[in-house]
C-alpha positions in Angstrom: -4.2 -36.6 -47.3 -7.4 -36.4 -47.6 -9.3 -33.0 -46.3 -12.6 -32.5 -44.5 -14.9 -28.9 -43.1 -17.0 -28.8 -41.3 -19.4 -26.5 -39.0 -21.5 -25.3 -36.3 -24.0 -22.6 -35.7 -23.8 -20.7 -33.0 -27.9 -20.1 -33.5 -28.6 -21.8 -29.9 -27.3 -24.1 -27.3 -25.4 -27.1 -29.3 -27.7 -30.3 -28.9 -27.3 -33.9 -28.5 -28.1 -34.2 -32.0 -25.6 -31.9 -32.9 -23.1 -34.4 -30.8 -24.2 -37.9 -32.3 -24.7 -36.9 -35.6 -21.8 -35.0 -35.9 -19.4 -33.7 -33.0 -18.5 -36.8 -31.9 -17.7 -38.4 -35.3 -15.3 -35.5 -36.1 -13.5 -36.2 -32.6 -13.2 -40.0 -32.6 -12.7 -40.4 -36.1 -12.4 -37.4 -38.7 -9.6 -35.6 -37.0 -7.6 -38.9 -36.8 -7.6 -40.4 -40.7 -7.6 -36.6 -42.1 -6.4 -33.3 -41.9 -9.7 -31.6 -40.4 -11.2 -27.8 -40.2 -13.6 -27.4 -37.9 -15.3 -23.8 -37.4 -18.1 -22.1 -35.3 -20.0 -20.7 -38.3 -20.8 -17.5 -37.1 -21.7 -15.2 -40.3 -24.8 -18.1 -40.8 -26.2 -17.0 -37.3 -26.6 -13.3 -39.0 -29.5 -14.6 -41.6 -32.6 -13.6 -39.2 -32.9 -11.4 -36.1 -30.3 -11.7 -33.6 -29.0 -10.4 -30.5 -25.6 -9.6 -31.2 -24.1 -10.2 -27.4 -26.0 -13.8 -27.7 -24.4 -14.6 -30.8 -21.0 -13.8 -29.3 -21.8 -15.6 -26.3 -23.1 -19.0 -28.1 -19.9 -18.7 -30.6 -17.4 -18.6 -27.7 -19.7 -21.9 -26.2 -19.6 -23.6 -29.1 -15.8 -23.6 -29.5 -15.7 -24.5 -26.3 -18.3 -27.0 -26.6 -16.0 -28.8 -29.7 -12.7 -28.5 -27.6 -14.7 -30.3 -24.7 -15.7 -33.1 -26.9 -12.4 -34.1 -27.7 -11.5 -32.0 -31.0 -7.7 -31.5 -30.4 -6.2 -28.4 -31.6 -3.0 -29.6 -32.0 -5.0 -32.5 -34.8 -7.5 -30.4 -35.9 -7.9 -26.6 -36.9 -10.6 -25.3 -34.8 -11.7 -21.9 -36.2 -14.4 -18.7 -36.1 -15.9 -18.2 -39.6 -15.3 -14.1 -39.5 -11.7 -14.4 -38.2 -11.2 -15.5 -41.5 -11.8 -13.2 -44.8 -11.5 -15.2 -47.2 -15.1 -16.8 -46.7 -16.6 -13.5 -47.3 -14.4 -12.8 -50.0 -14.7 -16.2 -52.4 -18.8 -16.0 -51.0 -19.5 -12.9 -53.6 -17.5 -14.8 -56.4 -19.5 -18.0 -56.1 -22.6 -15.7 -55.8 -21.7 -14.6 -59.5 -21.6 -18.1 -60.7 -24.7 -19.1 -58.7 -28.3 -18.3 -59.8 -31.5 -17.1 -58.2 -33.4 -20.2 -59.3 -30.6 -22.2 -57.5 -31.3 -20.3 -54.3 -34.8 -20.2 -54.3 -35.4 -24.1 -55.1 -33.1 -24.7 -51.7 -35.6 -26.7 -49.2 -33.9 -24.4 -46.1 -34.5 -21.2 -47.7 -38.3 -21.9 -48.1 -39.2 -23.2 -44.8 -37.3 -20.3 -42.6 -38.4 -17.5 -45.0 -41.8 -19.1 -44.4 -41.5 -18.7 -40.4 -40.3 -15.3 -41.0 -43.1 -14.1 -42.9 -45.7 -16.0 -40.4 -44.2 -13.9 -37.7 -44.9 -10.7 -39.5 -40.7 -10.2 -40.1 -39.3 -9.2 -43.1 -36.7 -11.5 -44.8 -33.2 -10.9 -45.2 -31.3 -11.3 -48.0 -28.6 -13.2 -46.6 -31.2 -16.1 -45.8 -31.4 -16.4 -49.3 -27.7 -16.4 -50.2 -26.0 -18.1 -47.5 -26.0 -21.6 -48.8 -23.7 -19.6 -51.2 -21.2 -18.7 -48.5 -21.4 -22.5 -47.2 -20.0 -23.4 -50.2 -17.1 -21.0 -50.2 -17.0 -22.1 -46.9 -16.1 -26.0 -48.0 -14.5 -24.5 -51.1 -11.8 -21.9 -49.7 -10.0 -25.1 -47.9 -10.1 -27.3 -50.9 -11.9 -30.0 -48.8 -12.8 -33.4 -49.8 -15.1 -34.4 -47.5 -17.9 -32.9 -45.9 -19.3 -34.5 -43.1 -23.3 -33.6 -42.7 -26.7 -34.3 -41.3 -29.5 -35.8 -44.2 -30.9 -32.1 -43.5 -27.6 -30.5 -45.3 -27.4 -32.7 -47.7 -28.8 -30.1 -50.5 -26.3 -27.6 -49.5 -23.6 -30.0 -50.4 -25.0 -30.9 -53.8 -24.9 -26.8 -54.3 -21.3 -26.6 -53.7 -20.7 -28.9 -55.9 -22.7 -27.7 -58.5 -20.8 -24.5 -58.3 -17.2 -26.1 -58.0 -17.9 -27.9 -61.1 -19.7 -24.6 -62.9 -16.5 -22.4 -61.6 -13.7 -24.9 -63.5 -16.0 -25.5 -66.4 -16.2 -21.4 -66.8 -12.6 -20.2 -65.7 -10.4 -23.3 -65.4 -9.8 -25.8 -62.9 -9.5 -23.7 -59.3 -11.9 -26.2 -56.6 -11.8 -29.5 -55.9 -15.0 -30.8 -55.8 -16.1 -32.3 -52.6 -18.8 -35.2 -51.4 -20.8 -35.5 -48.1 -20.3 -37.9 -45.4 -22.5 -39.2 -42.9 -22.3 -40.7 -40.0 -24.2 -44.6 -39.7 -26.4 -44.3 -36.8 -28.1 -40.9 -35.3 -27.2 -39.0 -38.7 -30.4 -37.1 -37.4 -31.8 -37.3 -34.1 -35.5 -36.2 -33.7 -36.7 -33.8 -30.9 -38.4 -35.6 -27.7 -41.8 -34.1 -28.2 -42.0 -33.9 -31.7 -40.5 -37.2 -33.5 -41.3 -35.7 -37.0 -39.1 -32.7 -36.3 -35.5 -32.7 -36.1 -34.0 -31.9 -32.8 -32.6 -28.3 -33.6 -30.6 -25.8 -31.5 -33.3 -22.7 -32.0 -36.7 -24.7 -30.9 -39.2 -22.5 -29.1 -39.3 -25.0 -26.4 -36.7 -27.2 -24.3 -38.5 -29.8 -23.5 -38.1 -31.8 -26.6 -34.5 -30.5 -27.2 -31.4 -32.2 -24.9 -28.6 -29.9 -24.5 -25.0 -30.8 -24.1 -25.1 -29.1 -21.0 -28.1 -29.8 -19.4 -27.5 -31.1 -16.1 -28.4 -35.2 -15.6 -31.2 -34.3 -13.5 -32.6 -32.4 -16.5 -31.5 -35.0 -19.3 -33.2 -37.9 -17.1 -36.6 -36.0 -17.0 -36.2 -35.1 -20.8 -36.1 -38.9 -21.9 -38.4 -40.1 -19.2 -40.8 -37.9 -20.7 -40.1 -38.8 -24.5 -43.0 -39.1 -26.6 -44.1 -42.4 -27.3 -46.6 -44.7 -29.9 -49.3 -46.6 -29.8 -48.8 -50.3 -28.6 -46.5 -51.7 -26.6 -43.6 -53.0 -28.4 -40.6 -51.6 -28.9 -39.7 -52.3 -32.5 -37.1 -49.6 -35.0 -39.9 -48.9 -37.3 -39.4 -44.7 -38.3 -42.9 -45.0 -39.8 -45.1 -46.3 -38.1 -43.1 -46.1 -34.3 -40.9 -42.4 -34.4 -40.6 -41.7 -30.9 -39.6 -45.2 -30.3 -37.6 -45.4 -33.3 -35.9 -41.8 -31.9 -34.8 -43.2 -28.4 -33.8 -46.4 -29.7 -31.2 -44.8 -32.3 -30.5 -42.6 -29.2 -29.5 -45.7 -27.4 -27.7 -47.4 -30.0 -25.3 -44.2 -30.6 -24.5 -44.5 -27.3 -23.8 -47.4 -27.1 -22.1 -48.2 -30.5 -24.5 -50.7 -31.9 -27.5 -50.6 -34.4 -31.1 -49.2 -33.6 -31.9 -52.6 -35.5 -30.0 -54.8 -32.7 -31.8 -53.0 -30.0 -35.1 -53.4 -31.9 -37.5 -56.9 -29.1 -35.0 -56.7 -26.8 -37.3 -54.1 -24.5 -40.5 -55.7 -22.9 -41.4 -52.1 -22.1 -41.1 -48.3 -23.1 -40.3 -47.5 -19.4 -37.1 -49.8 -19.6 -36.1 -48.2 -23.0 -36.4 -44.7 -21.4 -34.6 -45.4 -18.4 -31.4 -46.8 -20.3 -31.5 -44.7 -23.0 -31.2 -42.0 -20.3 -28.6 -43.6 -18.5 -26.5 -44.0 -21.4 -27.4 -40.3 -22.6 -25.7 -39.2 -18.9 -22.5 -41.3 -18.8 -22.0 -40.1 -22.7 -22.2 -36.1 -21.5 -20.8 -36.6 -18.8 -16.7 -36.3 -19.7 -18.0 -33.4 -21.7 -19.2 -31.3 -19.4 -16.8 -31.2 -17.2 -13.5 -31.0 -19.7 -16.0 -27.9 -20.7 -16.2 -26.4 -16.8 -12.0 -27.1 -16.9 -12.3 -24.5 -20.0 -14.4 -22.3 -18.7 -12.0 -21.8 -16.8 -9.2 -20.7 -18.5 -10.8 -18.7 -21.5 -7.4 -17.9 -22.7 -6.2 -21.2 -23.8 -9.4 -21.0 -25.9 -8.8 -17.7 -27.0 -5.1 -19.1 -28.3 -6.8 -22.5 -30.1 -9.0 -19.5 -31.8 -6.2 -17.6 -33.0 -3.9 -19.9 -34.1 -6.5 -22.1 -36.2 -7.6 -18.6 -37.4 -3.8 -18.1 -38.7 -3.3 -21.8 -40.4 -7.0 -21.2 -41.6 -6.1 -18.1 -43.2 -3.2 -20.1 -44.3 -4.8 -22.9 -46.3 -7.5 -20.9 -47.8 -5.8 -17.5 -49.3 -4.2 -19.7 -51.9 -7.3 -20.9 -53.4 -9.2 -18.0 -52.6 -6.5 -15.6 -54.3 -6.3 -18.4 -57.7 -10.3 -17.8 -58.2 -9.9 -13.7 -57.8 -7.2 -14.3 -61.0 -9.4 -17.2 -62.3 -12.9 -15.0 -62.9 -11.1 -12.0 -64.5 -9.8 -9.6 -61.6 -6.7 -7.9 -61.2 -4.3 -8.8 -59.1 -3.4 -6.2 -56.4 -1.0 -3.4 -57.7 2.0 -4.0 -55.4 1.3 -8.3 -56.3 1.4 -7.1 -60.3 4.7 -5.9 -60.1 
């Protein structure tokens, strides 16, 4: 059967983008035609300055968050990253097969060290390494598939690169995986700023739609969308990007093509108003399965554990044939 990972960060609050372009896909579809892992990333929210109680917090929301969406535990394993060694453990392998050229030519890297420096904060090593531990990430579970946004698609390429560079080197130990992508919203744009992705760490909320803002707040959000010049509403990402953005919006919602959608508005007002309709009847289920869980943080607290155990499962095989593979001995009490 074919296997797929996949992740979130618990850097912010998880976004609509993060739910069209991929939550949602790995709920309807992904967990049902494969065996799925599904993991609140949390050693990737350690790259820049954090506060350590807000990263906890976000993790435990995020898991939540995927649960509430309609990621079943009993389908899917639903994970945190550092309940799991073996990430940390095949990461520093895959750093010795890696390079620093590699690293340093990865489009992520450039723009966040960038930001750091701007801000007058030094830049952590780990910013530079962690597409490194993304791959061991996808490469620990043997995956096949790794469903992603356009803006990962680099990180993918990486793992591969090293999967293939591993089993050339030491024999074959990973399978090599490919990205998937979903067909509409692969990458939904922030309100205010169609040229910018909408991300979960923005400096401002105004462009960014939460998955739990409340319907009041989403309403205003899309009402207040950036716009472009003229007046028809046409799927043109060039030369129309705010209108292109809400009418890919719309079209996720709704399960049809931004393309389909594109003439049939007379006005940006009645493009507004339906795309936040449809934006509010989508979240809606959501948020409350997430207030049920809220709720009873134990039954999340099991899902965690128990996909942390068949997570630990799945990957110590692989992780434990690469340790033999590159040249290390095997434990003393496993030798004999």
């Amino acid at each position: 059967m074919t296997r797929i990972f996949s992740g979130v960060k618990p850097t912010g609050h998880l976004t609509l983008g993060n739910y069209l372009g991929a939550v949602r896909q790995w709920a309807e579809v992904d967990q049902h035609r494969a065996e799925s892992l599904f993991s609140v990333v949390d050693l990737h929210a350690l790259t820049v300055d954090h506060d350590p109680g807000r990263v906890r917090r976000l993790s435990r929301q995020a898991a939540t968050l995927l649960l509430a969406s309609g990621i079943d535990p009993e389908r899917a394993t639903v994970f945190v990253q550092s309940h799991v060694d073996e990430h940390a453990r095949l990461s520093y392998l895959l750093e010795c097969v890696a390079t620093d050229g590699e690293m340093r030519r990865m489009i992520q890297y450039k723009e966040k060290s960038a930001l750091e420096r701007a801000r007058g904060g030094s830049v952590r090593l780990s910013l530079l390494t962690y597409p490194v531990l993304m791959a061991a990430d996808i490469l620990a579970y043997g995956a096949d598939e790794v469903p992603v946004g356009d803006d990962q698609v680099q990180h993918v390429e990486l793992t591969r690169d090293l999967a293939v560079r591993f089993n050339q080197r030491y024999g074959h130990t990973f399978v090599v995986p490919r990205a998937t992508y979903p067909k509409v919203a692969a990458r939904v744009m922030d309100l205010q700023d169609p040229a910018s992705k909408m991300g979960k760490s923005g400096d401002a909320g105004a462009g960014i739609i939460y998955l739990l803002d409340e319907p009041d707040v989403v309403r205003k959000k899309i009402l207040r969308a950036v716009t472009d010049s003229g007046s028809e509403v046409e799927y043109d990402r060039e030369a129309k990007p705010g209108i292109s953005n809400l009418l890919e919006i719309l079209a996720s919602c709704e399960g049809g093509s931004p393309e389909g959608l594109s003439g049939v508005y007379e006005s940006y007002g009645a493009l507004k108003k339906d795309t936040a309709d449809a934006v509010v009847e989508m979240l809606r289920p959501v948020q409350e399965k997430h207030k049920e869980l809220v709720a009873d943080p134990a039954y999340v607290e099991e899902v965690l554990r128990r996909g942390a155990e068949r997570a630990r499962e799945m990957s110590r095989p692989t992780v434990d044939t690469a340790y033999r593979a590159i040249g290390l001995l095997p434990p003393v009490d496993e030798a004999r």
